[in-house]
N, C-alpha and C positions, 0 to 999 in steps of 0.2 A: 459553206463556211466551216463545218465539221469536215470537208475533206475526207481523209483517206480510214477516219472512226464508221466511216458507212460500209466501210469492207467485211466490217465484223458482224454487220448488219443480219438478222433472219431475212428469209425470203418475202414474209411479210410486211417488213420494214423497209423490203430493196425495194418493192413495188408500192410502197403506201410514201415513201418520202425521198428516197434518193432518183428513181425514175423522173418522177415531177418535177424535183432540181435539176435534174442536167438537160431536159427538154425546156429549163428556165420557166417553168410553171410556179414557183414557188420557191421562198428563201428559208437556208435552216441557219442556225443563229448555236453559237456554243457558248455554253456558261459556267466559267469554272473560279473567276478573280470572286474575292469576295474583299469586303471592307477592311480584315484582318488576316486575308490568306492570300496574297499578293505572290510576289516570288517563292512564299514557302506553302505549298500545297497542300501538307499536311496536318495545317491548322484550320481548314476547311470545315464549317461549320454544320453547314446543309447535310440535313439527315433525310432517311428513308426508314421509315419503321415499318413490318409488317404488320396487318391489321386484318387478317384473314387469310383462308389458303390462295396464292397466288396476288396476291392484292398490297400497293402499299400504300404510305401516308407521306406524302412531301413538304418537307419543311424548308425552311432558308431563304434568303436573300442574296441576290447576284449582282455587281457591277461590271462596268465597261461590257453589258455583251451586244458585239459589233452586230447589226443588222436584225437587231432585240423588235426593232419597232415596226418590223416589214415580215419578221419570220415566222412559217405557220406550223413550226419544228424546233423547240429548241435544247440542243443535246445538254444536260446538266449533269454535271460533276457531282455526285453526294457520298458521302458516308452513309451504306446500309446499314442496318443493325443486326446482327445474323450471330445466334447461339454465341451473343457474349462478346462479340467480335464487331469491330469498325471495318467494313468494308470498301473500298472505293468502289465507285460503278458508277457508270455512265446509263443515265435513262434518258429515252426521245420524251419530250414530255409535246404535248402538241399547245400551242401558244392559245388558244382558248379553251382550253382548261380552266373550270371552274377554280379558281384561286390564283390563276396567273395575272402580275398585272405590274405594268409599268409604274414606278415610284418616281424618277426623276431622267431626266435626256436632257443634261447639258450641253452648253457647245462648248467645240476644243478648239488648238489654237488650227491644225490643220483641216483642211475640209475633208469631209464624208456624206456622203450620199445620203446614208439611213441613221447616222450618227452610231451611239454609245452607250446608249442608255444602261439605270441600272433597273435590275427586274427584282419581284417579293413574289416566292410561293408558297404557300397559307395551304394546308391541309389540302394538297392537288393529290387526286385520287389516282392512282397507278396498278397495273396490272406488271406481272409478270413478262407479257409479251412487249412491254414499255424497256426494258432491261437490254442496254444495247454491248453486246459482244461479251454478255455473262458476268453473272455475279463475281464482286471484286477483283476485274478486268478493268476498272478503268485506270487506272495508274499504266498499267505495260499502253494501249489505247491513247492514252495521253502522250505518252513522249511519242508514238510514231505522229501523232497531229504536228504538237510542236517540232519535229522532224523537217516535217515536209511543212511547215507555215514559217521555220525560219529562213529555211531554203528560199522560200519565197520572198522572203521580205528581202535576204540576200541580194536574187533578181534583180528584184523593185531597186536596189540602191546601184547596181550595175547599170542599170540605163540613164537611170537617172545622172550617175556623174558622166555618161556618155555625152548625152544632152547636154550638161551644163558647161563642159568642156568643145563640144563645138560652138556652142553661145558664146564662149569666151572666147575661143581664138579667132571664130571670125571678128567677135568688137576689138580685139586687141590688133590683128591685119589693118582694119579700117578706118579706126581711129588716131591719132594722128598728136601728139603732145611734145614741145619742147623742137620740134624742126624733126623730128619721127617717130616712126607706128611704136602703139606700144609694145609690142610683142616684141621690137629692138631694144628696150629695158629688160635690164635683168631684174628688175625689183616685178616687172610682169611677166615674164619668159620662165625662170625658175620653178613660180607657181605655178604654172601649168604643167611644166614637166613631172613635177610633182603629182599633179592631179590625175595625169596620163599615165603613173606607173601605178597609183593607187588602185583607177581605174582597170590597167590591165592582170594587174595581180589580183583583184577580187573575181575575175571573169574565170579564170582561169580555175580558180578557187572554189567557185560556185558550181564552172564543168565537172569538176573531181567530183563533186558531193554528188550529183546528179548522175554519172557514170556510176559511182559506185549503190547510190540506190536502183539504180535500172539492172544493175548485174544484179541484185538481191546480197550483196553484203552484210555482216553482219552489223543487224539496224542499230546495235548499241554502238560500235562501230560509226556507223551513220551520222547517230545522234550526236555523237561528241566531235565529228567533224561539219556539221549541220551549224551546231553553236559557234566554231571557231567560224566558217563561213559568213554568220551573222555580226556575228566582233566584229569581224576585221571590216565587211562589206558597209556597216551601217557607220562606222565611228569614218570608215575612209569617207562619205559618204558627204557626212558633215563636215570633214575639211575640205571637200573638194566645195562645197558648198559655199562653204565660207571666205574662201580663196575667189569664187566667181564674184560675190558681194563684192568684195574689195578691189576686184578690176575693174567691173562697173562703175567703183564709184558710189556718187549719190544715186547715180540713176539705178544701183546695183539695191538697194534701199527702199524706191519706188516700188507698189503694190502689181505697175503694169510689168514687171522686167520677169522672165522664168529664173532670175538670179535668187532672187527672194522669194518668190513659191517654194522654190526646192530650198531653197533655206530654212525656212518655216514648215514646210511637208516632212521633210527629213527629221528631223530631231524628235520625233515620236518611233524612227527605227531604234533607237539605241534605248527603249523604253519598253514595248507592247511585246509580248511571249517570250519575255524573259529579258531583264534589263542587263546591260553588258557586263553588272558584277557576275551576274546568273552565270553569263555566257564563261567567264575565264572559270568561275568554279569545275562548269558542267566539263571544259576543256581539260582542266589541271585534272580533277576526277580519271579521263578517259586518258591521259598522258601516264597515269599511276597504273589503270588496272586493265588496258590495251594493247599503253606500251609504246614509249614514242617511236620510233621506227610505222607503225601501222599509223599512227596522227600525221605524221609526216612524208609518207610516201602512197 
């Protein structure tokens, strides 16, 4: 779930926790939302004090951390304290660790597997060798996750209005109102075209960011086309969505239809690693000092 922050990883961390994830031995779990550092990360509470040579002391509380209740790894976000200075850094902290411990796992509205939980860590004793890709490194570490986890979620909403778009045109082919199908209404025909341009322009969209991370672009670069990817894919995402609910019908409303899954699934894209205001900042931001030409081509 920390993704591509294991690249920064020691050797002793590639083989003690990213090896046994990708052989699906083990989940790692990342932790960086907290109750008052939501979109702004630099109100981030969670400290790391040192407490000897090499040694440190973990404080804070964590929410929403995805796959919190399964993981035997989980990468946290802290402010170290280092000669006067607030540091970001990402430490693997390992999930039994004296002082780690589940506070609350609610349910959301979309389903998850391992849920959300939020985590509290109480005086968790840490070494140096816990310190993932270097002191006050986590901040640059952060945005390549978010990078590559927006991209993702991007994906995730490209199939998704794929899916909900053939679910629709076949009920619209075969269903039958007024003396013809509905796909021979324009009040039904329009919306889908609609959904199929949405559809094809976030695909498209989603290729560019992925080419340009497979070439090694510059990832600031990346990043602010990463976010525009996530905008446009996750907001298209939930109108295409929306749009199937309503050709359905009631039946579009029903718990059993994929119209209403992904209508309900969906609406946590335009929210989780960074909510769509994030995303126009993070965009406008990279349009200012990138340069629209490089945003746009």
């Amino acid at each position: 779930n920390a993704y591509n922050v294991w690249k920064a990883g020691s050797p002793e961390q590639i083989e003690r926790w990213l090896k046994p994830a990708l052989r699906g031995e083990l989940h790692d779990a990342y932790a960086v939302t907290e109750i008052d550092a939501g979109s702004d990360p630099s109100r981030i509470t969670t400290r790391a004090v040192r407490i000897g040579a090499g040694k440190w002391l973990l404080n804070g509380e964590k929410w929403f951390v995805t796959f919190g209740s399964v993981a035997k790894v989980i990468v946290v976000m802290a402010m170290a304290e280092e000669g006067g200075q607030l540091l970001p850094t990402l430490f693997a902290v390992p999930a039994d660790a004296p002082g780690v411990e589940i506070i609350a796992d609610v349910p959301f509205t979309h389903n998850y597997p391992h849920g959300h939980p939020s985590m509290k860590f109480t005086d968790v004793e840490l070494t140096d060798s816990d310190i993932l890709g270097g002191l006050g490194n986590g901040e640059d570490l952060q945005r390549l996750w978010f990078t590559e986890e927006r991209l993702g979620i991007a994906a995730r909403c490209i199939g998704a209005m794929q899916r909900l778009i053939e679910e629709s045109v076949d009920w619209a082919i075969n269903r039958e109102q007024g003396g013809a199908r509905l796909i021979d209404h324009q009040g039904v025909s329009f919306p889908l075209a609609d959904s199929a341009a949405d559809a094809a322009a976030g695909r498209l969209l989603g290729l560019e960011v992925a080419r340009l991370t497979d070439a090694g672009a510059d990832p600031k670069l990346v990043h602010g086309k990463a976010s525009m990817a996530k905008l446009f894919c996750s907001e298209a995402a939930g109108r295409c969505a929306d749009r199937a609910v309503q050709i359905f019908g009631g039946r579009g409303y029903m718990r059993t239809t994929a119209a209403e899954r992904f209508w309900r699934e969906l609406r946590v894209d335009r929210i989780w690693e960074g909510t769509s205001e994030i995303q126009r900042l993070v965009v406008a931001r990279s349009l200012e000092r990138r340069g629209v030409k490089s945003m746009l081509t």
